[in-house]
C-alpha positions as CSV (number, residue, x, y, z in Angstrom):
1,X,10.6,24.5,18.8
2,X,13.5,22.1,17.9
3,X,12.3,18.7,16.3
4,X,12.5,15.2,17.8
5,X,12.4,12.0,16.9
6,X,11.8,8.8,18.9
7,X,13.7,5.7,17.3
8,X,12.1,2.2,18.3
9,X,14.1,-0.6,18.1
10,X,16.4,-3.8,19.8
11,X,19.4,-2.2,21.0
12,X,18.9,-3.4,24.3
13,X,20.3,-7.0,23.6
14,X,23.6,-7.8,22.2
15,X,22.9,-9.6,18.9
16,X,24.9,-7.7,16.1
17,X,21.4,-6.5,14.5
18,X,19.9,-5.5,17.4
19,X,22.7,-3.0,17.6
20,X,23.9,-2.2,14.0
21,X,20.6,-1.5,13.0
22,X,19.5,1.6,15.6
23,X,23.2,2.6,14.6
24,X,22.7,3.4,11.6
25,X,18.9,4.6,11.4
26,X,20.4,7.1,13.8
27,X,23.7,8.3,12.1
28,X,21.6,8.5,8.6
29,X,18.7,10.7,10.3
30,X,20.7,12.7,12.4
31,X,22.9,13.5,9.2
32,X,19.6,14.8,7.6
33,X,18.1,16.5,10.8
34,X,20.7,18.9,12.1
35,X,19.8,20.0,15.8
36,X,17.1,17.0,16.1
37,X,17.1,15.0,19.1
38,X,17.0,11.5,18.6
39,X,16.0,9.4,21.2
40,X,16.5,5.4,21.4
41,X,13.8,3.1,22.9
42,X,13.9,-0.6,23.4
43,X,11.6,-3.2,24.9
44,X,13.3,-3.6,28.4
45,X,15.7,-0.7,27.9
46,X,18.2,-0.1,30.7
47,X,16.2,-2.5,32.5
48,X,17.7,-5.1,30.8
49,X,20.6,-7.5,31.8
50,X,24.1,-5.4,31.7
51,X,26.1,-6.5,28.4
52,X,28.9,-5.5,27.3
53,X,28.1,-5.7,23.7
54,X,25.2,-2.6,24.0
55,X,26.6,0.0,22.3
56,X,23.8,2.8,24.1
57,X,22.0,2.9,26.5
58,X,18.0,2.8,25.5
59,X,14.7,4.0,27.6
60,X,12.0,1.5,28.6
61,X,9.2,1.3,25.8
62,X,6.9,0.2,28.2
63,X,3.4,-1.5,28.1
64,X,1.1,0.2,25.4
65,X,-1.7,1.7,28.1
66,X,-3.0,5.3,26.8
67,X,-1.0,7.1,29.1
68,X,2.1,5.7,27.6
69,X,1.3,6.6,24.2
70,X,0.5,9.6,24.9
71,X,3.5,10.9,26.8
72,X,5.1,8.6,24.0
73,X,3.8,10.8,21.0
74,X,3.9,14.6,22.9
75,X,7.8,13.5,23.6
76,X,9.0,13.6,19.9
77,X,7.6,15.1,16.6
78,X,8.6,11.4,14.9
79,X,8.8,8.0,15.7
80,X,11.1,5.4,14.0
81,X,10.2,2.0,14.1
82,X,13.5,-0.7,13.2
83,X,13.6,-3.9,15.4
84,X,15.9,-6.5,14.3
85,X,13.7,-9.2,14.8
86,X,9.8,-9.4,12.7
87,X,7.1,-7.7,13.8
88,X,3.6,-8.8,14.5
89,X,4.8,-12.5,15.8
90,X,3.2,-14.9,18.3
91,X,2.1,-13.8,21.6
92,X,4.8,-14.7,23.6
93,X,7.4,-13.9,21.4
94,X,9.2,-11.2,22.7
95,X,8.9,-12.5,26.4
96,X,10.3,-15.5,25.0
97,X,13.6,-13.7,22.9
98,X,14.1,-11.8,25.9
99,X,13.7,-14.4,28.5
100,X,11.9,-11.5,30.8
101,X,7.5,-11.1,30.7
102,X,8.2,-7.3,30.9
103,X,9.2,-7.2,27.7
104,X,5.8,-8.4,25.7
105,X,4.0,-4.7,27.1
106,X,6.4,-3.6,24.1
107,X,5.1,-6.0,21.3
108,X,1.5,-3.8,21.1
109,X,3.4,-0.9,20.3
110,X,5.8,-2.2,18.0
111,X,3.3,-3.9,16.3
112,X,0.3,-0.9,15.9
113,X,2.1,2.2,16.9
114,X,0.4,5.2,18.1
115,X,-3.0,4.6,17.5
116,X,-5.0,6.2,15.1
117,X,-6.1,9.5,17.3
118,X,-2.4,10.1,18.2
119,X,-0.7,9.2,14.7
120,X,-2.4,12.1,12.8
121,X,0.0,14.6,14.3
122,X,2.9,12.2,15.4
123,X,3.6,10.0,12.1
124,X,4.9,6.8,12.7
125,X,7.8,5.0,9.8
126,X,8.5,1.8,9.7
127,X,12.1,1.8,8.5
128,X,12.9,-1.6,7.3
129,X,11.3,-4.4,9.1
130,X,10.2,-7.4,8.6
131,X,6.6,-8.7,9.0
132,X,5.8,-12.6,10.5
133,X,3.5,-14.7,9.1
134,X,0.0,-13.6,9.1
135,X,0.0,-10.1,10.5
136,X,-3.3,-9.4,12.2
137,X,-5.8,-6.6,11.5
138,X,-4.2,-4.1,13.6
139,X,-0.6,-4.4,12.1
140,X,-2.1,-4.4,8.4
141,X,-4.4,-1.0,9.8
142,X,-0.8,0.6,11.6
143,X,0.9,-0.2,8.1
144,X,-1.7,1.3,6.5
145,X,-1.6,4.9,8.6
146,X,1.8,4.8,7.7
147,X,3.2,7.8,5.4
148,X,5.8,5.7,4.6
149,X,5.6,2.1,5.1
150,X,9.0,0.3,4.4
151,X,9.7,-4.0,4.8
152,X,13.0,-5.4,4.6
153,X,11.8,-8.2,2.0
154,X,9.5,-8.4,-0.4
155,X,7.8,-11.4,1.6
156,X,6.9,-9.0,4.4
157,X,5.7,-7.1,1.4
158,X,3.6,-9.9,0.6
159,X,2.4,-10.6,3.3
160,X,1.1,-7.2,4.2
161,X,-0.5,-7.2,1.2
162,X,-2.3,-10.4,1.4
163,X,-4.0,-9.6,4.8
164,X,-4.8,-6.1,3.4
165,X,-7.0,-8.0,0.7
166,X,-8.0,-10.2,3.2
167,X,-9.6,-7.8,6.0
168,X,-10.6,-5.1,3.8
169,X,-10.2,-4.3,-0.3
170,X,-10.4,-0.7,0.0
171,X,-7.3,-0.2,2.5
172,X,-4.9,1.7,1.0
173,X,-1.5,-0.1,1.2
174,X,1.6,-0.1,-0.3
175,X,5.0,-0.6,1.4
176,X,8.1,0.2,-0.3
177,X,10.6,-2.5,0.3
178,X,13.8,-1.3,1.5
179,X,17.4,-2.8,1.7
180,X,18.9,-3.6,4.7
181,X,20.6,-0.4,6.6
182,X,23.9,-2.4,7.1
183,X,24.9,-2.2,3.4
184,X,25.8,1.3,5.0
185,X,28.1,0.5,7.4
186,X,31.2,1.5,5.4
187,X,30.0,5.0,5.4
188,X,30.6,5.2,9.1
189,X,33.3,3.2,9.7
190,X,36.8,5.2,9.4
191,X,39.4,2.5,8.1
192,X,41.8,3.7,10.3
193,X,40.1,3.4,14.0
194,X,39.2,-0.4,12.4
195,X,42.8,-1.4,11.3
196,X,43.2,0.0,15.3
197,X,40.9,-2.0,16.7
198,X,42.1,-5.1,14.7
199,X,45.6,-4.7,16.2
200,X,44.2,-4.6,19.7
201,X,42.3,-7.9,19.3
202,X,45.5,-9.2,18.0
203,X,47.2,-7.9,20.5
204,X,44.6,-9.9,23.0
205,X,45.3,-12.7,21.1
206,X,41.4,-12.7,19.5
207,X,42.7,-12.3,16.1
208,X,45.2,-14.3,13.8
209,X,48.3,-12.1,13.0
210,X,47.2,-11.0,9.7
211,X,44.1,-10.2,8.5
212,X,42.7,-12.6,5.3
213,X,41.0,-15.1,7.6
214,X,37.7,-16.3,6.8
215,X,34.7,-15.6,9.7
216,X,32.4,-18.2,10.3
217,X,28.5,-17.9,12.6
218,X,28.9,-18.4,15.8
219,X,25.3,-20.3,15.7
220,X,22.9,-20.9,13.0
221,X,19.4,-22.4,13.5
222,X,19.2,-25.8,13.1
223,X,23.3,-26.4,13.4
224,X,25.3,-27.5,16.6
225,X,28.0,-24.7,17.2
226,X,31.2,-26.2,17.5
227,X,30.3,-29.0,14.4
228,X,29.3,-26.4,12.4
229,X,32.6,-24.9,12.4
230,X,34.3,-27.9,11.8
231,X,32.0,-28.8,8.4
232,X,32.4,-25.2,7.4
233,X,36.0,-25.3,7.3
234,X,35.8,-28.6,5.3
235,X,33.6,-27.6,2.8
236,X,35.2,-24.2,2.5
237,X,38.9,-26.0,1.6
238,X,37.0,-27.9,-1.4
239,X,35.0,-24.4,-2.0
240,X,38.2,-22.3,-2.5
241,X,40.0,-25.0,-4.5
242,X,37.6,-24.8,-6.3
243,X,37.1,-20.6,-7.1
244,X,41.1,-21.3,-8.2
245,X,42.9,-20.7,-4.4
246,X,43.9,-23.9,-3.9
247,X,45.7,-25.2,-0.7
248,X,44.8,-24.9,3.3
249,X,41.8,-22.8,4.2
250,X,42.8,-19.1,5.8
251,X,43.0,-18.8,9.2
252,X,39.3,-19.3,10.8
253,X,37.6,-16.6,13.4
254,X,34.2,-17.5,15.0
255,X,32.3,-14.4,15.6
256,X,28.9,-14.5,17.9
257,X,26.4,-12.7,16.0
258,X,23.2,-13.1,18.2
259,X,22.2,-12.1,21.4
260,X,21.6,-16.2,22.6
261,X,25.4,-16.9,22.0
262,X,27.3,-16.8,25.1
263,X,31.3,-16.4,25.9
264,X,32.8,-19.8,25.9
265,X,35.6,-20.5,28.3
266,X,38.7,-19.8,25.5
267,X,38.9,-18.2,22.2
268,X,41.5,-20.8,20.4
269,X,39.3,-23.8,19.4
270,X,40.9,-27.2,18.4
271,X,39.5,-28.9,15.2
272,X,40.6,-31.2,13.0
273,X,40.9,-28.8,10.3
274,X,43.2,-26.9,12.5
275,X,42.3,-23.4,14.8
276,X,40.2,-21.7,15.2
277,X,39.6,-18.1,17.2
278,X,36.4,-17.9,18.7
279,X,35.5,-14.2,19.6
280,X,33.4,-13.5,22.4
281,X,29.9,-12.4,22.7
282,X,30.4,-9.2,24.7
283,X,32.0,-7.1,21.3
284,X,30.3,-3.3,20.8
285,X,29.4,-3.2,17.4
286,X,32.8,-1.1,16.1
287,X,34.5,-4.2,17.2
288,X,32.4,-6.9,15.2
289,X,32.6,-4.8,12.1
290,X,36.4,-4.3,12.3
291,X,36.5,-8.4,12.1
292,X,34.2,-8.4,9.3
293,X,36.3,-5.3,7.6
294,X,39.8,-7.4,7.8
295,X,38.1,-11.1,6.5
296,X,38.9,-12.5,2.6
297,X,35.3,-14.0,3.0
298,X,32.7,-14.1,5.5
299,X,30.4,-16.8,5.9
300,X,27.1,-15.5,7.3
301,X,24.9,-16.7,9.7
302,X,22.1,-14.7,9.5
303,X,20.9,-11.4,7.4
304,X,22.6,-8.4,9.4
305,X,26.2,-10.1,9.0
306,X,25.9,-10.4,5.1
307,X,24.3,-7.0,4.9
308,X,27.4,-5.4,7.4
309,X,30.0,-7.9,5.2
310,X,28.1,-6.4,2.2
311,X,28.7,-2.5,3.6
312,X,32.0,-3.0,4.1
313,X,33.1,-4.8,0.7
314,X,34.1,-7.7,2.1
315,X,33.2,-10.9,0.0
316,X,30.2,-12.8,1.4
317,X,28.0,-16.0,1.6
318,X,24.8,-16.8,3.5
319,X,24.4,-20.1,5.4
320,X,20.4,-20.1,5.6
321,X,19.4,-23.8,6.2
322,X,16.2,-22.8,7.5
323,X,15.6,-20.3,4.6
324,X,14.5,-17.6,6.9
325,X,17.0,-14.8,5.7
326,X,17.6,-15.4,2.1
327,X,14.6,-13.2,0.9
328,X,16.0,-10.0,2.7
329,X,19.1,-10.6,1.3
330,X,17.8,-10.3,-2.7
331,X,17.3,-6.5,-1.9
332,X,21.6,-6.0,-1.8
333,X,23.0,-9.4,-2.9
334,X,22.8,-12.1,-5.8
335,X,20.7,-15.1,-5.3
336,X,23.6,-17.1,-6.2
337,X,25.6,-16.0,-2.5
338,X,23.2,-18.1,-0.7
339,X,23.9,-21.6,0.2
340,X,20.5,-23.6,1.5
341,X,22.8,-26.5,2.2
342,X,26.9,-28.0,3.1
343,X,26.8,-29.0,-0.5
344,X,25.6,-25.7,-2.0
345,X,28.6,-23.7,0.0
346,X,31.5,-24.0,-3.3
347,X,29.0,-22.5,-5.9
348,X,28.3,-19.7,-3.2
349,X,31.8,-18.9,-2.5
350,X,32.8,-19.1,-6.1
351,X,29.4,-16.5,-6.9
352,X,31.0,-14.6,-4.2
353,X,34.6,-14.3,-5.2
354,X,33.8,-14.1,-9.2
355,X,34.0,-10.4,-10.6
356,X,29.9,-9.3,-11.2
357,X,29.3,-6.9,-14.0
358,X,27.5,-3.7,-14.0
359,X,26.9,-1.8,-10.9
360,X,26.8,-3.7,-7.3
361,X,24.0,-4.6,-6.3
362,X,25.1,-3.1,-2.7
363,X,25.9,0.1,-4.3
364,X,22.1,-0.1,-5.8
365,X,21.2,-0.6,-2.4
366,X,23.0,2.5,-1.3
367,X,21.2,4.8,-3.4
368,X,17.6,3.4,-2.1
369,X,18.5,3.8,1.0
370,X,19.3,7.3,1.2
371,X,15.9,7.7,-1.0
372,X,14.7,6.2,2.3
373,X,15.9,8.3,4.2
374,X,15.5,11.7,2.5
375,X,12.2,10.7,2.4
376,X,11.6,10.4,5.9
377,X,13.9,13.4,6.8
378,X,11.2,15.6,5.0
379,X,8.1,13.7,6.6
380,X,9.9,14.6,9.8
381,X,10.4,18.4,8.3
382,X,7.3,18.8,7.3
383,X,5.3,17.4,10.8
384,X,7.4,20.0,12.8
385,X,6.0,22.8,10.6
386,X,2.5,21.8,10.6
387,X,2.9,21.3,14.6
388,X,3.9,25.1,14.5
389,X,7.5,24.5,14.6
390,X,10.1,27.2,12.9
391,X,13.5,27.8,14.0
392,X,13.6,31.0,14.9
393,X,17.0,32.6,16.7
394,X,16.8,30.3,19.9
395,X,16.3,26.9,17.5
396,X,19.5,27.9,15.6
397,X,21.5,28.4,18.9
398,X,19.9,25.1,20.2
399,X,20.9,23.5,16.8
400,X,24.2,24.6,16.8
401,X,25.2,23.7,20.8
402,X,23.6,20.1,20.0
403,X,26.0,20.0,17.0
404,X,28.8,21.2,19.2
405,X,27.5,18.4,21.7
406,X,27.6,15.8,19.2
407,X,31.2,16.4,17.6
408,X,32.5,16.3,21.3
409,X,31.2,13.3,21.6
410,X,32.8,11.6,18.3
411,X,36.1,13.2,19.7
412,X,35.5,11.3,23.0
413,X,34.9,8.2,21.6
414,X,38.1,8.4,19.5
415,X,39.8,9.5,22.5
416,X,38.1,6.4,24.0
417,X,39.3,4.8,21.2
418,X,43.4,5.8,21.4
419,X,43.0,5.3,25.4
420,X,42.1,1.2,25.0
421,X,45.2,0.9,22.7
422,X,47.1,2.3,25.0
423,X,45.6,-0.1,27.7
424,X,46.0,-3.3,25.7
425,X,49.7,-2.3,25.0
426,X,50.2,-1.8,28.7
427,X,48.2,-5.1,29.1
428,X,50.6,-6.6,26.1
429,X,53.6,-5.6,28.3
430,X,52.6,-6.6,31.7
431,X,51.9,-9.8,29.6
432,X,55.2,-10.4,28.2
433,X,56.9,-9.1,31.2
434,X,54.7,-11.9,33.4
435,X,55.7,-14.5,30.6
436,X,59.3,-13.4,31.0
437,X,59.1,-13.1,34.7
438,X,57.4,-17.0,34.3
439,X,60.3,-18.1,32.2
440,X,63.1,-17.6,34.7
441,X,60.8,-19.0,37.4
442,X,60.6,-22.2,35.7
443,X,63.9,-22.1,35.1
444,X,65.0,-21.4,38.3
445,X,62.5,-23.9,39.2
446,X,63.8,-26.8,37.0
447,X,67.6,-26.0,38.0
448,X,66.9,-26.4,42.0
449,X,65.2,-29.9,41.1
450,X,68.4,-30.5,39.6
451,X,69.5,-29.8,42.6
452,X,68.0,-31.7,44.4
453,X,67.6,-34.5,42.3
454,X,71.9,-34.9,42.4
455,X,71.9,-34.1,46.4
456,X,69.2,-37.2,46.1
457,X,71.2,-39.6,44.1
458,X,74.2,-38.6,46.6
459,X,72.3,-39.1,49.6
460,X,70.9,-42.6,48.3
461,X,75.0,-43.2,47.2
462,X,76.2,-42.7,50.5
463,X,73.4,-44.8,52.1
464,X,74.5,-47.8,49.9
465,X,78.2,-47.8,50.3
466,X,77.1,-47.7,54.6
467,X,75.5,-50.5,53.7
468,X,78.2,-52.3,51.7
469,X,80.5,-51.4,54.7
470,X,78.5,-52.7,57.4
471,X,77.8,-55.8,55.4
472,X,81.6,-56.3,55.2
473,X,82.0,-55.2,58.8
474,X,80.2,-58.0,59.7
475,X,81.6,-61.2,57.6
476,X,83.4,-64.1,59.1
477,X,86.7,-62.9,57.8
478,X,86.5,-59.3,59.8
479,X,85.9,-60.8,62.7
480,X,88.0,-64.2,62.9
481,X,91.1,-61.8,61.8
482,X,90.4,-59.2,64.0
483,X,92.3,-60.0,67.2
484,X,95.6,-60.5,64.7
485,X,95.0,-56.8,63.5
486,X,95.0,-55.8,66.9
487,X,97.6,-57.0,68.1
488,X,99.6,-55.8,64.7
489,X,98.4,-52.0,65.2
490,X,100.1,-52.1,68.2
491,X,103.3,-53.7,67.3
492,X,103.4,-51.0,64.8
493,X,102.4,-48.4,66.9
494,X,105.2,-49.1,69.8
C-alpha cells in the first residue's frame, strides 16, 4: 500500500497565493514522502474559468454531502488543508471571491474537514491558514480533532482560542502558529532558470533592461490602481533619499498579485514620475517570482508577496492600509517593514534596507517551517502504518517509478523552460525584422510623397504659367498688333 495525501487549497484562481502556496506545501511534502501521491483539490477545480496564470490543474472539491467525504477520505491516507484566503468566513464568501455559487459546496469542507467518524483514520492538518473573525462551533471542533493544528498569525491563534473558551472550557486546543510557506521560495527556485526567465520578459519588453527596479501592487484594498502607483513612486524618491540613495527612483514594474486584477490594454504606463511596466495578470507563478528575485525593493501589496520577496532575499515593505496582513507578517519579518500609511513608507524602506543583527528573522522562519513539516511527514508515516500500510517489494518499485515519473517531469519543465526562450528569441527576431521591414516601408513611403508632392508643385507650376499666357494672349496689345505680325511672318518667310 503506497501512501497518499490529498492537498486542499486555492490553486484554481490566479492570485500569486492561491498558487505559491499549494506549490510549496507540495514540493516540501513530497520531499519528505518519497513515492507518495499528492493530489491537489480546489473549490471549482478545472471547472473553473481557464487562466493562464494556474500553474496545475486541480480536482473539484465539491459540496460536503456524506458521500463526498467519504470517497474524499478512502482516496488518500492524509489531507492538507492551505487556502490562501481565511477560513470559516461569511456565508457567501467563497461564492463571492469566486464570482461562481458552485464554489460555496467547498467552504463546509474547508471549514470542518472530514467529520469526526471519518477523521479518526484519515487525519486532517491545517498547514498554515488563517481563521476570520468569529469562527463557529464546528471550525473551533475541526481545529480541535486536528493532530496538528497550524494558523498563519497569531490572531487566528487568538481567535481559535477565544471561541474554544467560549463554546466549551474543556476542548483541548492549541494551534501552533506557523510562518508563511513562501519564506521558502528560494529553496525551489534555481537562480539560473529565473535570470532566464527575466531575459525573456525583457525580451517581451515586460521588464526594464536591468534588473534593480523597484515592484509595486498591482491593487491594494482601499487604493485606486493607477494613483497608487503614482503616490508610491513619490514617496518612495523621498524614502530612498532618505535610507542614503539619493537621486531618481529605479525603474518601476507593476506586478498583479491577486486573482481580481485583470490584463490592462499595455504594459508601459505614463506617470508623472516617469514609466512604469505594468506586468500582466496571466504570469505562472515561476514568472512572478523571477520579478520579485531581480527587484532592489519590493513594495508589497498583500502578505504572500512580502513572504515570496522575504524567500528570495529581496528587500521588502508592506503597504497594509487596511491592516489585514500585518499580523501574518510578524511570524518572518520586523514590525518596522510595515507601512499603515503614504507617510509611514520612508521609515519602512529605511527598516528594510538597514543591516538587522543576529539571525534573520526569515531564516528563523525557515527552520519552523521544516519543524512543520517533519512533523506532518510523520503524522502522515505513522497513519499509513496503523491503516496496515508497509512497503513491501511492490511499494518500493511503485516508489521508485513515481520518483522516476517525477524527475521526468522537472526535466520537461526545463525543457519547457529552454523551448519558450527559444520562442521569444524567434518572436524577438521576427520583431526586429518586422520593425526593419516597417522602416524601409516608411521610408519608401515618405520618399514617393516626395514624389508626388514635387510632381504636384510642377503640375500646379505649369497650370499657372497657362494661365499667365492666356491672360497675355488675350490683352489689347496682342490683339491690336496682331495683323502687323502677320503680315511680318510672311515678309520673312518669302
Amino acid at each position: 500500500m503506497v501512501g497518499a495525501a490529498a492537498l486542499w487549497s486555492s490553486s484554481d484562481t490566479a492570485g500569486l497565493g492561491d498558487q505559491l502556496l499549494p506549490w510549496l506545501v507540495r514540493a516540501e511534502i513530497g520531499a519528505r514522502l518519497s513515492g507518495w501521491r499528492i493530489t491537489t483539490l480546489a473549490p471549482l477545480g478545472w471547472n473553473a474559468s481557464p487562466s493562464t496564470a494556474v500553474t496545475e490543474t486541480a480536482e473539484p472539491l465539491g459540496p460536503s454531502d456524506d458521500g463526498r467525504r467519504r470517497r474524499l477520505a478512502e482516496a488518500t491516507t492524509l489531507t492538507l488543508v492551505a487556502p490562501s484566503f481565511p477560513l470559516a468566513g461569511r456565508p457567501g464568501t467563497l461564492a463571492a471571491r469566486y464570482g461562481d455559487d458552485r464554489a460555496e459546496g467547498a467552504a463546509a469542507l474547508l471549514d470542518r474537514g472530514l467529520g469526526a467518524d471519518l477523521e479518526t483514520d484519515h487525519p486532517v492538518v491545517w498547514s498554515g491558514v488563517r481563521v476570520s473573525s468569529f469562527p463557529s462551533e464546528e471550525v473551533v471542533r475541526a481545529a480541535a480533532r486536528q493532530p496538528r493544528c497550524a494558523v498563519r498569525d497569531r490572531r487566528s491563534r487568538t481567535r481559535l482560542l477565544t471561541a474554544a473558551r467560549r463554546l466549551d472550557p474543556a476542548v483541548e486546543l492549541d494551534p501552533v502558529v506557523l510562518p508563511h510557506p513562501g519564506v521558502l521560495a528560494g529553496r525551489w527556485l534555481d537562480d539560473e532558470a529565473m535570470t532566464s526567465l527575466r531575459r525573456q520578459l525583457r525580451q517581451l519588453g515586460r521588464l526594464p533592461a536591468d534588473d534593480g527596479y523597484v515592484v509595486l501592487p498591482g491593487a491594494v484594498p482601499g487604493s485606486a490602481g493607477p494613483e497608487l502607483v503614482e503616490r508610491l513612486t513619490g514617496r518612495l524618491r523621498r524614502a530612498l533619499a532618505s535610507a542614503g540613495r539619493p537621486g531618481a527612483v529605479p525603474p518601476v514594474v507593476v506586478l498583479p498579485t491577486g486573482p481580481e486584477v485583470a490584463d490592462g490594454a499595455g504594459w508601459l504606463v505614463d506617470t508623472p514620475s516617469g514609466e512604469a511596466y505594468r506586468l500582466p495578470a496571466g504570469l505562472v507563478v515561476e514568472d512572478r517570482l523571477a520579478v520579485l528575485a531581480g527587484a532592489s525593493l519590493v513594495v508589497a501589496g498583500d502578505e504572500h508577496t512580502a513572504a515570496a520577496a522575504a524567500g528570495l532575499d529581496t528587500p521588502w515593505v508592506l503597504f497594509d492600509p487596511e491592516g489585514e496582513d500585518s499580523p501574518v507578517i510578524r511570524e518572518f519579518g520586523r514590525p518596522e517593514q510595515v507601512a499603515p500609511t503614504l507617510g509611514g513608507l520612508p521609515s519602512a524602506v529605511r527598516a528594510a534596507l538597514a543591516p538587522g543583527d543576529g539571525p534573520s528573522p526569515a531564516a528563523v522562519a525557515r527552520r519552523r517551517l521544516d519543524e512543520h513539516f517533519d512533523a506532518v511527514a510523520l503524522i502522515a508515516e505513522e497513519t499509513l502504518a496503523r491503516r496496515g500500510g508497509h512497503l513491501d517489494r511492490r511499494a518500493v518499485e511503485l516508489a521508485a517509478e513515481n520518483t522516476a515519473l517525477r524527475e521526468a517531469n522537472s526535466r520537461l519543465r526545463q525543457r519547457l523552460l529552454a523551448e519558450r526562450g527559444e520562442l521569444v528569441e524567434a518572436l524577438t527576431a521576427a520583431w526586429r525584422r518586422t520593425r526593419e521591414a516597417r522602416g524601409e516601408t516608411d521610408q519608401v513611403r515618405d520618399e514617393l510623397a516626395a514624389e508626388r508632392a514635387a510632381h504636384a508643385a510642377a503640375a500646379a507650376r505649369e497650370a499657372e504659367l497657362r494661365r499667365e499666357l492666356e491672360a497675355w494672349q488675350h490683352t489689347k496689345l496682342v490683339r491690336w498688333t496682331r495683323p502687323l505680325r502677320d503680315a511680318y511672318g510672311k515678309v520673312r518667310d518669302s
